[in-house]
Predicted model as a PDB file, atoms N, CA, C, CB and O in Angstrom, pLDDT in the B-factor column:
MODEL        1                                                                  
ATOM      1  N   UNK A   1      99.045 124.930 127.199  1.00 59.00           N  
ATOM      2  CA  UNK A   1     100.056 124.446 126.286  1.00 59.00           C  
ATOM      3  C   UNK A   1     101.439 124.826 126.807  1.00 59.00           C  
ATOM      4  CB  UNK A   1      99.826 125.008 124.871  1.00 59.00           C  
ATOM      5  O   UNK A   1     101.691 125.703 127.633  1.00 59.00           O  
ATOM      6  N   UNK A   2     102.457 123.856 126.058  1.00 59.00           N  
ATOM      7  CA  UNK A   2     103.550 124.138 126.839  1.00 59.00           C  
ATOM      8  C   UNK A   2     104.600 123.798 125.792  1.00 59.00           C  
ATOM      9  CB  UNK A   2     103.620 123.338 128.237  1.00 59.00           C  
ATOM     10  O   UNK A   2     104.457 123.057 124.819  1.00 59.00           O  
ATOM     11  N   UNK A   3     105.445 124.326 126.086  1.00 61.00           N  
ATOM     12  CA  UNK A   3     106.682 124.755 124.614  1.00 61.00           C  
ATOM     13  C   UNK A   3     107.649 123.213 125.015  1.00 61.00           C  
ATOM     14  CB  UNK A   3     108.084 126.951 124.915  1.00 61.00           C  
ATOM     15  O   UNK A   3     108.258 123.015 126.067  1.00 61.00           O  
ATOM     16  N   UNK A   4     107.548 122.293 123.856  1.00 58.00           N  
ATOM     17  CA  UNK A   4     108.449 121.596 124.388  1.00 58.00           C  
ATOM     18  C   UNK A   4     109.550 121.435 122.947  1.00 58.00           C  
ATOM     19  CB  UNK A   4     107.730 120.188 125.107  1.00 58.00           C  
ATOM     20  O   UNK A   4     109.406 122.196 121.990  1.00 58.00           O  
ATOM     21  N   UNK A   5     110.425 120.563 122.958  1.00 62.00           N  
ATOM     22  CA  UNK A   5     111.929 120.810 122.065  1.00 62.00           C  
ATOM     23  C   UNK A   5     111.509 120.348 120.828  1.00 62.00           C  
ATOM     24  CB  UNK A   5     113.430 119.897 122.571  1.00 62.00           C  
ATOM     25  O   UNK A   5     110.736 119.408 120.641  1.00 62.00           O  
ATOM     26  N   UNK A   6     112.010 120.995 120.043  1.00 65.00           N  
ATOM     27  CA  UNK A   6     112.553 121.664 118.904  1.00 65.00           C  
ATOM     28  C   UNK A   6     111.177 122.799 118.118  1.00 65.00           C  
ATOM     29  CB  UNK A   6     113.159 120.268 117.785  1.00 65.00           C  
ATOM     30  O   UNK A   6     110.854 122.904 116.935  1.00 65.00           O  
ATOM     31  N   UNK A   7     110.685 123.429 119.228  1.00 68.00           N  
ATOM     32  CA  UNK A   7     109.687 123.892 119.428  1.00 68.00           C  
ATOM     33  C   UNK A   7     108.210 123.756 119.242  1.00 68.00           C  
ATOM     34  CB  UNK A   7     109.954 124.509 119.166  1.00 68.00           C  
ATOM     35  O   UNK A   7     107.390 124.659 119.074  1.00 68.00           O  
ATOM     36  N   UNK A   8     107.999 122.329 119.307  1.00 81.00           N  
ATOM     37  CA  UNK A   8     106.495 121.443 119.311  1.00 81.00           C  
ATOM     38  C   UNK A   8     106.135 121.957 120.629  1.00 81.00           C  
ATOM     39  CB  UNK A   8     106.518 119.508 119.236  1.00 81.00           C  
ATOM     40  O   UNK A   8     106.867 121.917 121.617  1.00 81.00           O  
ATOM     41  N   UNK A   9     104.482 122.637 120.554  1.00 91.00           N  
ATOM     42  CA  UNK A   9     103.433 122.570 121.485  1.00 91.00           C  
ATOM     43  C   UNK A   9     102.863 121.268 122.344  1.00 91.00           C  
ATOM     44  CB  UNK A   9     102.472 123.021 120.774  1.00 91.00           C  
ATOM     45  O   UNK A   9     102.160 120.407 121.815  1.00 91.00           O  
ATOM     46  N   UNK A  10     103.225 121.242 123.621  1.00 91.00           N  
ATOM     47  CA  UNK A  10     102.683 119.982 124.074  1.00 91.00           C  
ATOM     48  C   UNK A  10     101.487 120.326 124.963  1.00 91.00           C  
ATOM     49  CB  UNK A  10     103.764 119.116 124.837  1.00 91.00           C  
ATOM     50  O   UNK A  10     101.514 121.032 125.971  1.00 91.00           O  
ATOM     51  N   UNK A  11     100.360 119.665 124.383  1.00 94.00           N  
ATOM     52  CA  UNK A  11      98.915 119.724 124.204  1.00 94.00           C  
ATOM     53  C   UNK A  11      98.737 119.054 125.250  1.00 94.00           C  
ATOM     54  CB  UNK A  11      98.224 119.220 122.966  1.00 94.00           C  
ATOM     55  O   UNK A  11      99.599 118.389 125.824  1.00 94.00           O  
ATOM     56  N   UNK A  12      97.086 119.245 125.712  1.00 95.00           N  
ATOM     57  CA  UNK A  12      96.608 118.397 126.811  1.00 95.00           C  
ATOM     58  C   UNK A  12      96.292 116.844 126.080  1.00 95.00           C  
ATOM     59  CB  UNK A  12      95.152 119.161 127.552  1.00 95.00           C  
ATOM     60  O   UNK A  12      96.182 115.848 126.795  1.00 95.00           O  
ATOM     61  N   UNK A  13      96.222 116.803 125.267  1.00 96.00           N  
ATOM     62  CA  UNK A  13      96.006 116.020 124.132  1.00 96.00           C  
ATOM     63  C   UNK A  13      97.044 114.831 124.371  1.00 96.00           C  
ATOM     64  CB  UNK A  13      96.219 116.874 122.735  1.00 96.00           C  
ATOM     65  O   UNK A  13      96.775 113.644 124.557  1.00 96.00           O  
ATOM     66  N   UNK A  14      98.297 115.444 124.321  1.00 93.00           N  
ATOM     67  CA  UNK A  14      99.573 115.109 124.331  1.00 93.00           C  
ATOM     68  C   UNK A  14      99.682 114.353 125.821  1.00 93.00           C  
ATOM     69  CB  UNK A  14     100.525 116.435 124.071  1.00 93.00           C  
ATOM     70  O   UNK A  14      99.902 113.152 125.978  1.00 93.00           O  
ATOM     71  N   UNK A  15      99.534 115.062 126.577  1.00 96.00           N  
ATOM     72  CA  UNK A  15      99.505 114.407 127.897  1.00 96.00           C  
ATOM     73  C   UNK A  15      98.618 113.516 128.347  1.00 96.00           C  
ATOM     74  CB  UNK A  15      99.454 115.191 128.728  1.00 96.00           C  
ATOM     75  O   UNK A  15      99.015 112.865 129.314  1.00 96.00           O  
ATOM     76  N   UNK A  16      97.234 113.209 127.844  1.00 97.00           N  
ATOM     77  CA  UNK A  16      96.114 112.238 128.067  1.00 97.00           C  
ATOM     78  C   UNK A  16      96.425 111.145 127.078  1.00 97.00           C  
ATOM     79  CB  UNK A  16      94.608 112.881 127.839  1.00 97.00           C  
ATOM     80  O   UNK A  16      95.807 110.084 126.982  1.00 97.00           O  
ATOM     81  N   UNK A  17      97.273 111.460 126.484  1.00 96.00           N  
ATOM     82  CA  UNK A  17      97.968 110.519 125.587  1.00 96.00           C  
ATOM     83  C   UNK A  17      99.356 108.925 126.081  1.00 96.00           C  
ATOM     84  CB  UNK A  17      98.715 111.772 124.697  1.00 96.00           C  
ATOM     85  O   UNK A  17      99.631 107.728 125.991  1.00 96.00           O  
ATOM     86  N   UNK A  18      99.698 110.163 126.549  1.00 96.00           N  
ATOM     87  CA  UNK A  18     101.210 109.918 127.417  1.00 96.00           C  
ATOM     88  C   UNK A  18     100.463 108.874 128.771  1.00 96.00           C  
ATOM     89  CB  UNK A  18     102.139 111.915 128.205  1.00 96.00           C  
ATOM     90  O   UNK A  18     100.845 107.796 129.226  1.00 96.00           O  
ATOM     91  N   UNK A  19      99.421 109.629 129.084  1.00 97.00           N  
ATOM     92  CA  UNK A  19      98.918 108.483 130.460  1.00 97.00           C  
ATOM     93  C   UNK A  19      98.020 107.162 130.266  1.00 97.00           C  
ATOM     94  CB  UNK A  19      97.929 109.322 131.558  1.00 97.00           C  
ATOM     95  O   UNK A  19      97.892 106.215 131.042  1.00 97.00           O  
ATOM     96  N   UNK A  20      97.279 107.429 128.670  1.00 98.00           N  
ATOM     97  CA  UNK A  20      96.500 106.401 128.667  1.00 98.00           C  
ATOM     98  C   UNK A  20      97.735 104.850 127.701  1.00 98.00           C  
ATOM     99  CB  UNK A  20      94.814 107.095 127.742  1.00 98.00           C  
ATOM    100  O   UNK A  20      97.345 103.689 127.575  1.00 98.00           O  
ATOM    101  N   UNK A  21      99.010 105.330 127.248  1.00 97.00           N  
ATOM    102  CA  UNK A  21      99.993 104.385 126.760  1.00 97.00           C  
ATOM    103  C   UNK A  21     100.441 104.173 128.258  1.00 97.00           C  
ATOM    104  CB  UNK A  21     101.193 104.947 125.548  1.00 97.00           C  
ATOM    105  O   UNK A  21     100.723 102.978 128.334  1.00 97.00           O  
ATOM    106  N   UNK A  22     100.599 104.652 129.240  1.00 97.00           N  
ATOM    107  CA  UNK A  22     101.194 104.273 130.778  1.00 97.00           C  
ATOM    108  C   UNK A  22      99.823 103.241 131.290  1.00 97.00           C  
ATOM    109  CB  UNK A  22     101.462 106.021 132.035  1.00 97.00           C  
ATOM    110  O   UNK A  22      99.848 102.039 131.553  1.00 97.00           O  
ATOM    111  N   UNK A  23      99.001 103.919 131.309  1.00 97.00           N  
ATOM    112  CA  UNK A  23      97.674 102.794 131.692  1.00 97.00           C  
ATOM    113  C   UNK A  23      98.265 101.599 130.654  1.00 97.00           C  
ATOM    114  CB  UNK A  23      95.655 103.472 131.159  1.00 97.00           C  
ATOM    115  O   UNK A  23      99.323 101.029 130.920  1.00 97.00           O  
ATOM    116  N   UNK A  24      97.596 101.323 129.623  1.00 97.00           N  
ATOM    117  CA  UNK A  24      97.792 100.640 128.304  1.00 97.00           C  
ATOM    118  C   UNK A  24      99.165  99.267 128.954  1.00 97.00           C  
ATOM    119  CB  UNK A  24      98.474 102.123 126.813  1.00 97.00           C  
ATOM    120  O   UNK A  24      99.136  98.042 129.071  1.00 97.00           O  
ATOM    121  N   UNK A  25     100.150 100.281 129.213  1.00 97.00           N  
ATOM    122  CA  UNK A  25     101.318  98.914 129.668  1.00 97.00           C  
ATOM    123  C   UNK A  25     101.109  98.817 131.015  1.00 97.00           C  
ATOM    124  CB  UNK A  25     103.143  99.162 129.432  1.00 97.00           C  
ATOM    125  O   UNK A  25     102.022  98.058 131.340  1.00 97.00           O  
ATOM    126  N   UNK A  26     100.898  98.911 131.366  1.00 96.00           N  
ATOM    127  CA  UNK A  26     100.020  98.285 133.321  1.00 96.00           C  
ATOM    128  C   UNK A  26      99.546  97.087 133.727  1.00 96.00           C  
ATOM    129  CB  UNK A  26      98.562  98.910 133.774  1.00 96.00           C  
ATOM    130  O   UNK A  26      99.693  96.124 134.479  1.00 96.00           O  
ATOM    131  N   UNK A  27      98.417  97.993 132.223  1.00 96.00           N  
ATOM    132  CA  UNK A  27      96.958  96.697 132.188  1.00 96.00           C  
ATOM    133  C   UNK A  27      97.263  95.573 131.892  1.00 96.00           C  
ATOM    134  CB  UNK A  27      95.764  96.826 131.142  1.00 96.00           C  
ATOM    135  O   UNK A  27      96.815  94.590 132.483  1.00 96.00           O  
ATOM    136  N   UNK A  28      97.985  95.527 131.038  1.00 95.00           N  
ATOM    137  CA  UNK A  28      98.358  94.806 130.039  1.00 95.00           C  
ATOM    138  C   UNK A  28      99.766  93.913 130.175  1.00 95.00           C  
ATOM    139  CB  UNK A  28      98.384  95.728 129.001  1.00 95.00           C  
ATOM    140  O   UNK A  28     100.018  92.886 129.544  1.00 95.00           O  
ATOM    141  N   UNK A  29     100.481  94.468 131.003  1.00 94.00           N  
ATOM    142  CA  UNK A  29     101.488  93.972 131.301  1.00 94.00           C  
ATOM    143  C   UNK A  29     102.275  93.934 132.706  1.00 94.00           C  
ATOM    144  CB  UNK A  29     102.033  94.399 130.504  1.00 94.00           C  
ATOM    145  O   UNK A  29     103.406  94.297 133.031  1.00 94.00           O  
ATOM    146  N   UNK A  30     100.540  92.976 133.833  1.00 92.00           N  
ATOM    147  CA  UNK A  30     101.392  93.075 134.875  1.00 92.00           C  
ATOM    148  C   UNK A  30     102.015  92.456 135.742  1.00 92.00           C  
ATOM    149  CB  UNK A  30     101.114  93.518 135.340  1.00 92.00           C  
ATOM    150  O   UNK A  30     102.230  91.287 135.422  1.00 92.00           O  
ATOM    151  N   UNK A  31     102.514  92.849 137.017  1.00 88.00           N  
ATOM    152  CA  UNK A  31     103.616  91.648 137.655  1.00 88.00           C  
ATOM    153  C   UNK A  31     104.788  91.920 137.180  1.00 88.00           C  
ATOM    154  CB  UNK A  31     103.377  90.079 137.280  1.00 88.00           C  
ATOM    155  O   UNK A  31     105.524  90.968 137.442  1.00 88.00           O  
ATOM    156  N   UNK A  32     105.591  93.103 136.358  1.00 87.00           N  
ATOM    157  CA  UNK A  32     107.005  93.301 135.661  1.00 87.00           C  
ATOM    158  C   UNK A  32     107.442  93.429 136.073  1.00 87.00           C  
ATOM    159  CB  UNK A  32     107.473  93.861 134.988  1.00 87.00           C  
ATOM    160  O   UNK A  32     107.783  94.599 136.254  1.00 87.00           O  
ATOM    161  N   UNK A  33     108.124  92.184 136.904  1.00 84.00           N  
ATOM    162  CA  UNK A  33     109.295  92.187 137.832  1.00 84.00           C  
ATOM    163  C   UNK A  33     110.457  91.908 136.702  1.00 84.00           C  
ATOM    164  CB  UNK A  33     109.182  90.940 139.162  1.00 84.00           C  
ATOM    165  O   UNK A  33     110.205  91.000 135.910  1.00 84.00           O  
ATOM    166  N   UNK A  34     111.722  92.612 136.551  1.00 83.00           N  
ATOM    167  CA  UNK A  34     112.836  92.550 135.847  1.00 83.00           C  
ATOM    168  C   UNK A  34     113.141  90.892 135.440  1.00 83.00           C  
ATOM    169  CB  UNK A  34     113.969  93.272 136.732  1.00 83.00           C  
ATOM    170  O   UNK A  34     113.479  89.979 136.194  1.00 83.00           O  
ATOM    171  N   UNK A  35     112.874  90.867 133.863  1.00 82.00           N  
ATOM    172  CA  UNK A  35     113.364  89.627 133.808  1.00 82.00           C  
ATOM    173  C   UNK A  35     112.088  88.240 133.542  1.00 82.00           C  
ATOM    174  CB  UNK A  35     114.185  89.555 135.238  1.00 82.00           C  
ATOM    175  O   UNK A  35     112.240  87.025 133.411  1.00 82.00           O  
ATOM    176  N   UNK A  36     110.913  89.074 133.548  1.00 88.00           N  
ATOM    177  CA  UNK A  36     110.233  87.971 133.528  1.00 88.00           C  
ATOM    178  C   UNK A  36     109.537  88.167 132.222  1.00 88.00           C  
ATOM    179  CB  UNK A  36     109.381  87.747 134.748  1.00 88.00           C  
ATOM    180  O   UNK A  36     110.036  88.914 131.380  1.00 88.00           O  
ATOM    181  N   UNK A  37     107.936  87.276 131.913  1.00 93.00           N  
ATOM    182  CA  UNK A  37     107.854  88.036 130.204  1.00 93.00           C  
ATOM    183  C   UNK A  37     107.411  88.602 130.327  1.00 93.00           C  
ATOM    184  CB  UNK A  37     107.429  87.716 128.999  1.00 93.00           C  
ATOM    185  O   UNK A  37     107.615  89.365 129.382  1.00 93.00           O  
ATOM    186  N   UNK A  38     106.381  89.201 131.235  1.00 94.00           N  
ATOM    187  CA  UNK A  38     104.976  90.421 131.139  1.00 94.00           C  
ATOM    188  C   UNK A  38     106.424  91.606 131.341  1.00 94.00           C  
ATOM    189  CB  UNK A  38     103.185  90.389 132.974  1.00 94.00           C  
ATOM    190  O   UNK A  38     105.926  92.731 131.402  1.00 94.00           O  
ATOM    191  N   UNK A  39     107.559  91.675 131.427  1.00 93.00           N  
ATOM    192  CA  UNK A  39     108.323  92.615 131.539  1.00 93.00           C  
ATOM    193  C   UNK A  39     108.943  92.657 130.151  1.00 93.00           C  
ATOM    194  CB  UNK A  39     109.185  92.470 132.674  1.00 93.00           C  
ATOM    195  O   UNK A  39     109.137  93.796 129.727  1.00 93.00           O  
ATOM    196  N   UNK A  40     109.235  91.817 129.486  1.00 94.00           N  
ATOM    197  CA  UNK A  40     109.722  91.689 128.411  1.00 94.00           C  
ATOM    198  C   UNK A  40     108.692  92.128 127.412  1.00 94.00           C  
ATOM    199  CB  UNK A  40     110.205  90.451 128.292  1.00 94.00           C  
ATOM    200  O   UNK A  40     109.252  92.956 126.693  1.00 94.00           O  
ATOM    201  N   UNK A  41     106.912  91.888 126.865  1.00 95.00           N  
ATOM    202  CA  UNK A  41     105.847  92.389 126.757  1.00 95.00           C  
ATOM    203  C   UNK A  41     105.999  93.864 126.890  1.00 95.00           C  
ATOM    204  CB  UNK A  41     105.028  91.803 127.584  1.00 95.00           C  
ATOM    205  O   UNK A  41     105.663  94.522 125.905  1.00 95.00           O  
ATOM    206  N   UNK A  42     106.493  94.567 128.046  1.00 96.00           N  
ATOM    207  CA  UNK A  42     105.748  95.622 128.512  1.00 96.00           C  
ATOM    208  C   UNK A  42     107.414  96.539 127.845  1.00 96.00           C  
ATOM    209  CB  UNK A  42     105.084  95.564 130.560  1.00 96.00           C  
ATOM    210  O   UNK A  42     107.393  97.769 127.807  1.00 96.00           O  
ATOM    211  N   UNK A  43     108.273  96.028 127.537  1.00 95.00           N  
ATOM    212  CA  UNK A  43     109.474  96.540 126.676  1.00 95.00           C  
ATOM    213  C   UNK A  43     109.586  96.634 125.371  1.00 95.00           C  
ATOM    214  CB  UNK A  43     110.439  95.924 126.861  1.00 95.00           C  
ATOM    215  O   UNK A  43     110.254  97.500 124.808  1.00 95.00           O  
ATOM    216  N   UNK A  44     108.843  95.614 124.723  1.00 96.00           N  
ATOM    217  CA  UNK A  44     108.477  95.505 122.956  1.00 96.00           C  
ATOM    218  C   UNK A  44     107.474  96.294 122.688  1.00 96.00           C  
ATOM    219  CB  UNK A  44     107.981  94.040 122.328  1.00 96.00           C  
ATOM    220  O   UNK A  44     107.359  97.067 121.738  1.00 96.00           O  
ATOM    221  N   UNK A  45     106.627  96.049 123.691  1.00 97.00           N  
ATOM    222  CA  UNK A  45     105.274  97.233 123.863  1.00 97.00           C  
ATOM    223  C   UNK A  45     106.179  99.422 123.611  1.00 97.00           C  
ATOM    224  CB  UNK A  45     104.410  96.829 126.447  1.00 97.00           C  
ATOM    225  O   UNK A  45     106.213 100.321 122.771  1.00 97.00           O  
ATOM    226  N   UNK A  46     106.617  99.154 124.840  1.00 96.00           N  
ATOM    227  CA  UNK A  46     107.507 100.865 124.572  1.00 96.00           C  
ATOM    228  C   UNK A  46     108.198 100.702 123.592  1.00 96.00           C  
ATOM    229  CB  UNK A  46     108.640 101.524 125.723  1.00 96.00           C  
ATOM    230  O   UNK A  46     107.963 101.625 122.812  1.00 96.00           O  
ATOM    231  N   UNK A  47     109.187  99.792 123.060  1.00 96.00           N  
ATOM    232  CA  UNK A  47     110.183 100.205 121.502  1.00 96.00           C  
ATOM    233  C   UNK A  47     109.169 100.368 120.948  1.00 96.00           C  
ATOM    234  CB  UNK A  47     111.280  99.109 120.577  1.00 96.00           C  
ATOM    235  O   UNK A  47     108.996 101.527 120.570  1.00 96.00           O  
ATOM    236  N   UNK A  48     108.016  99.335 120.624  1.00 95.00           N  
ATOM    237  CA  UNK A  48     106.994  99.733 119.248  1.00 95.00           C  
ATOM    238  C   UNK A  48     106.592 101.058 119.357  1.00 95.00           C  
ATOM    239  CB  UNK A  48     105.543  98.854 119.103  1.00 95.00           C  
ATOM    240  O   UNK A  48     106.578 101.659 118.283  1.00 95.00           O  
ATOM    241  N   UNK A  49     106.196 101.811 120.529  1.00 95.00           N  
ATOM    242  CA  UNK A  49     105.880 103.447 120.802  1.00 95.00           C  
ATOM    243  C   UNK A  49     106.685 104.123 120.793  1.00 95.00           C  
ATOM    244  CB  UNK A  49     105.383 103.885 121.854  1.00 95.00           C  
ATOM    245  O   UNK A  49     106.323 105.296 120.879  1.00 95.00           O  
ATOM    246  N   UNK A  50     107.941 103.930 120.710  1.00 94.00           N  
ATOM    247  CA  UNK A  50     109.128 104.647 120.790  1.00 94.00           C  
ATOM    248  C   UNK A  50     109.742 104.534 119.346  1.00 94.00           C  
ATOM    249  CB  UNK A  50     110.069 104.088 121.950  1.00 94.00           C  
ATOM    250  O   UNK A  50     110.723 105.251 119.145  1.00 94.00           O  
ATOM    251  N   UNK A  51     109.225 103.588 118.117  1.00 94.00           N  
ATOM    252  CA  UNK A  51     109.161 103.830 117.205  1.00 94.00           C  
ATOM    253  C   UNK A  51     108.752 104.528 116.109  1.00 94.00           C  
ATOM    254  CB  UNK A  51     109.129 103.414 117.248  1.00 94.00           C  
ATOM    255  O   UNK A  51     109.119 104.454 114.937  1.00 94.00           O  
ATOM    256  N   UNK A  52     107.792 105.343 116.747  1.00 91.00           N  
ATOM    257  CA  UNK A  52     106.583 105.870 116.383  1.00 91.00           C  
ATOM    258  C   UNK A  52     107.453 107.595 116.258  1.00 91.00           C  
ATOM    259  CB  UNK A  52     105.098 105.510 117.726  1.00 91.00           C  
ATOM    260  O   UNK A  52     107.023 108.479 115.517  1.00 91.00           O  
ATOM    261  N   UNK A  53     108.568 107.740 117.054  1.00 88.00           N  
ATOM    262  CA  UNK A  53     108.939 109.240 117.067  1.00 88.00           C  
ATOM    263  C   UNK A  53     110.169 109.180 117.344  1.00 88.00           C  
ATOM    264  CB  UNK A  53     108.244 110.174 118.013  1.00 88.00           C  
ATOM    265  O   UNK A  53     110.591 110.337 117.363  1.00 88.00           O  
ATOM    266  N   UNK A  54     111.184 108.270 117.627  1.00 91.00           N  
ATOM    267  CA  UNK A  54     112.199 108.233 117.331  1.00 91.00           C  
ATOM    268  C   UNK A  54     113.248 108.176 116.477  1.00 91.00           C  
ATOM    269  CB  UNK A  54     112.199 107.919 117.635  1.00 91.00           C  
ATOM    270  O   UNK A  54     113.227 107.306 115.607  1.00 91.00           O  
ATOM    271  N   UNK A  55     114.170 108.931 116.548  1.00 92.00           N  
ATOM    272  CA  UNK A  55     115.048 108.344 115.299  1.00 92.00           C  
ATOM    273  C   UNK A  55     115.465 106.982 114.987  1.00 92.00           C  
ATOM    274  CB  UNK A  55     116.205 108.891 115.312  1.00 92.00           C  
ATOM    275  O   UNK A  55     116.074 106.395 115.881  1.00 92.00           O  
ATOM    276  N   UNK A  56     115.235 106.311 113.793  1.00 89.00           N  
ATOM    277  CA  UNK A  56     115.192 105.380 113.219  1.00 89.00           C  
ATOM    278  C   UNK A  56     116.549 104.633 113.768  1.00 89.00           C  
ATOM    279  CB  UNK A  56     114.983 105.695 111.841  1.00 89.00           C  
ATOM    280  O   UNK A  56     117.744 104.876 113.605  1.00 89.00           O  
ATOM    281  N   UNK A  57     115.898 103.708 114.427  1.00 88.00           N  
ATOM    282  CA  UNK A  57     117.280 102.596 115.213  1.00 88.00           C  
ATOM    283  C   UNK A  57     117.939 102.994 116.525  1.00 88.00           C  
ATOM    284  CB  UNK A  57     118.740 102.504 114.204  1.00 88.00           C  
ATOM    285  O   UNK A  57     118.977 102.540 117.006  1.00 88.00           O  
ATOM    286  N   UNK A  58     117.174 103.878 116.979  1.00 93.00           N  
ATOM    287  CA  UNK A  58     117.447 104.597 118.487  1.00 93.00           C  
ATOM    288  C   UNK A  58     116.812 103.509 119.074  1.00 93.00           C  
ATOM    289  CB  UNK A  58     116.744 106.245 118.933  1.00 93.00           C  
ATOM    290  O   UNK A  58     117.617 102.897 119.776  1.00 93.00           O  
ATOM    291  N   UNK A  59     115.723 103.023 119.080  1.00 93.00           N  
ATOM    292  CA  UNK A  59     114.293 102.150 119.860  1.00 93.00           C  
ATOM    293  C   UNK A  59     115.077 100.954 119.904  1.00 93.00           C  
ATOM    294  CB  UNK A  59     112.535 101.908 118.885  1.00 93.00           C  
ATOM    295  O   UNK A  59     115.278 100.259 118.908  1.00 93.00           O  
ATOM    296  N   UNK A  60     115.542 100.695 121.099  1.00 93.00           N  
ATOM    297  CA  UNK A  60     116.028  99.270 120.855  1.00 93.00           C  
ATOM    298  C   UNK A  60     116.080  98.488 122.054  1.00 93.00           C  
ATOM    299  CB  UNK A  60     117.382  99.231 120.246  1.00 93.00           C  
ATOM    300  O   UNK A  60     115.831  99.127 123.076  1.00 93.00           O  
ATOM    301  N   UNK A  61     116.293  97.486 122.171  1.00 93.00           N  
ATOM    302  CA  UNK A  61     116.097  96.499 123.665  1.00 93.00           C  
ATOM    303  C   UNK A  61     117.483  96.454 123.447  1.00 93.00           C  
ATOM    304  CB  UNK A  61     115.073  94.780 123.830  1.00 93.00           C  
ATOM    305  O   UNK A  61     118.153  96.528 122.417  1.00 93.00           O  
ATOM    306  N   UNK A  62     117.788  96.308 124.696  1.00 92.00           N  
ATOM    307  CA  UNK A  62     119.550  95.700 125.251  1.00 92.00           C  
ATOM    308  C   UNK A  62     119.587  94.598 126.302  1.00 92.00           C  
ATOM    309  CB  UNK A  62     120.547  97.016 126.117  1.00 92.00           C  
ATOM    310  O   UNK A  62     118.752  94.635 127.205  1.00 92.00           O  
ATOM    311  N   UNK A  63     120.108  94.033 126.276  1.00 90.00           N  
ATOM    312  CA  UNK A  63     120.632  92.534 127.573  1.00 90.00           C  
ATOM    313  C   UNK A  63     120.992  93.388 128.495  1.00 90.00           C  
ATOM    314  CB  UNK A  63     122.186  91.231 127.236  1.00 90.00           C  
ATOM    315  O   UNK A  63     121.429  94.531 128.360  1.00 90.00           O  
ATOM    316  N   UNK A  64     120.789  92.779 129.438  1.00 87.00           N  
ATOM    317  CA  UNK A  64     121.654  92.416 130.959  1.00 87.00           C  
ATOM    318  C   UNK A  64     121.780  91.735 131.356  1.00 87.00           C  
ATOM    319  CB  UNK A  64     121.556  92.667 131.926  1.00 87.00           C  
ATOM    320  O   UNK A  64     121.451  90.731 130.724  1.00 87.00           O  
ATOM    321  N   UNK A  65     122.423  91.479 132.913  1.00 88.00           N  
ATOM    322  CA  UNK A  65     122.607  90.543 133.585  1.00 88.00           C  
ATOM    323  C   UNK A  65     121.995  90.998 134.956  1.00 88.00           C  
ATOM    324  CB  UNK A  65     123.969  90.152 133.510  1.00 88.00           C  
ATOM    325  O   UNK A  65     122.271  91.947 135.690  1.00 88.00           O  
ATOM    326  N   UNK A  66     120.774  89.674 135.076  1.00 83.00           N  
ATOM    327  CA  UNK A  66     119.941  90.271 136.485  1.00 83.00           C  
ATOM    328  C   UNK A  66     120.312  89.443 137.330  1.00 83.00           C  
ATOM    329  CB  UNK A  66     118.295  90.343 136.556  1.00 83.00           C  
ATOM    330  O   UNK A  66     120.572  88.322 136.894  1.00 83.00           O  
ATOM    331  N   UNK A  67     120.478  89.708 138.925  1.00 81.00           N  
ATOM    332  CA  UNK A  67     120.856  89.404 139.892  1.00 81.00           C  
ATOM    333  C   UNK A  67     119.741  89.155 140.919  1.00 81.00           C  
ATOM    334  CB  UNK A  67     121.716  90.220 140.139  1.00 81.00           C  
ATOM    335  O   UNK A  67     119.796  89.815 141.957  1.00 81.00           O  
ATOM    336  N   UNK A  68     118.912  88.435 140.781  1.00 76.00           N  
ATOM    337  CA  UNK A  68     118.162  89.004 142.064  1.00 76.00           C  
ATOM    338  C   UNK A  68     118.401  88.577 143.273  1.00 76.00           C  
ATOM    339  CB  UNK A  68     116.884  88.851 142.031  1.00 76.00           C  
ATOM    340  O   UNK A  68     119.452  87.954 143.430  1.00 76.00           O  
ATOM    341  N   UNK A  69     117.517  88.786 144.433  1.00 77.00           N  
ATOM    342  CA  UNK A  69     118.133  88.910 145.625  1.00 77.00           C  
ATOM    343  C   UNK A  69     119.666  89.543 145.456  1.00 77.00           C  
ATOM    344  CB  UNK A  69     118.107  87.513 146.277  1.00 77.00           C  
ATOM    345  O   UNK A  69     120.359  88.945 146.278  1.00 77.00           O  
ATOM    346  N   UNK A  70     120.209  90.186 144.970  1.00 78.00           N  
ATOM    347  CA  UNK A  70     121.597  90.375 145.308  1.00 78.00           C  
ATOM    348  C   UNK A  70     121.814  91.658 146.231  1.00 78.00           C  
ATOM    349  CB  UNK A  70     122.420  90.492 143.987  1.00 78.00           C  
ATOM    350  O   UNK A  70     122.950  92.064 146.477  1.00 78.00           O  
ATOM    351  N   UNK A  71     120.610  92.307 146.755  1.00 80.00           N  
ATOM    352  CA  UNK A  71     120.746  93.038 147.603  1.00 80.00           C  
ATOM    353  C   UNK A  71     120.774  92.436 149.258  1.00 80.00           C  
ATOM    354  CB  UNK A  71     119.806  93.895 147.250  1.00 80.00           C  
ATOM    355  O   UNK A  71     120.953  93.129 150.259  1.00 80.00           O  
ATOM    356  N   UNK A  72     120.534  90.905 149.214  1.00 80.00           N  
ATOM    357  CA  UNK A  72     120.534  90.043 150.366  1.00 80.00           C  
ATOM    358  C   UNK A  72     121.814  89.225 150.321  1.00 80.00           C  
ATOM    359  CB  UNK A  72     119.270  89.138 150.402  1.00 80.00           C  
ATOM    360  O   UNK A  72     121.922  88.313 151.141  1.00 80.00           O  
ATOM    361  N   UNK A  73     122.840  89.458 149.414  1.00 69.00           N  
ATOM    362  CA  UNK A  73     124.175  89.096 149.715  1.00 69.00           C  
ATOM    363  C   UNK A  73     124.116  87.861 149.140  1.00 69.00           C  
ATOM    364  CB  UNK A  73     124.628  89.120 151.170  1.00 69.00           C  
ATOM    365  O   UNK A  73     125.105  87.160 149.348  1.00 69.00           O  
ATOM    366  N   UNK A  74     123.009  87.262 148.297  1.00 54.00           N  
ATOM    367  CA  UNK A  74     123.221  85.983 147.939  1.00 54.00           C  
ATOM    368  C   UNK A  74     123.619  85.651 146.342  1.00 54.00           C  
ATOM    369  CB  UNK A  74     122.004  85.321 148.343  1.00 54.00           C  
ATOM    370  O   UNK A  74     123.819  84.490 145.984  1.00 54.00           O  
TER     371      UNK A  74                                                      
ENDMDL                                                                          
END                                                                             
């Protein structure tokens, strides 16, 4: 066990937890190249889990503006 903030015990529990929601959006959501939907999926997927223990209206999706290739100057 391991002391984590605001002094909650984080369990092995906790951590087989943490990897099988990382499996969970993988499986489930793959090919997430920025911008496409299994990426968009695999973002509604984390707010809904990030709803679960966050403060209320923290969990939220934001826009950008994606560029791709723009590391090839185009």
């Amino acid at each position: 066990m391991v002391s984590g903030s605001k002094g909650h015990e984080i369990t092995k529990a906790h951590v087989r937890g943490a990897f099988a929601f990382c499996d969970e959006v993988v499986e489930n959501c793959p090919d997430r190249l920025t911008g496409k939907k299994s990426c968009h999926r695999a973002a509604e997927r984390i707010k809904t889990e990030f709803h679960k223990y966050c403060d209320h209206g923290t969990a939220r999706l934001e826009e950008f503006t994606v560029h791709p290739q723009a590391f090839l100057k185009y």
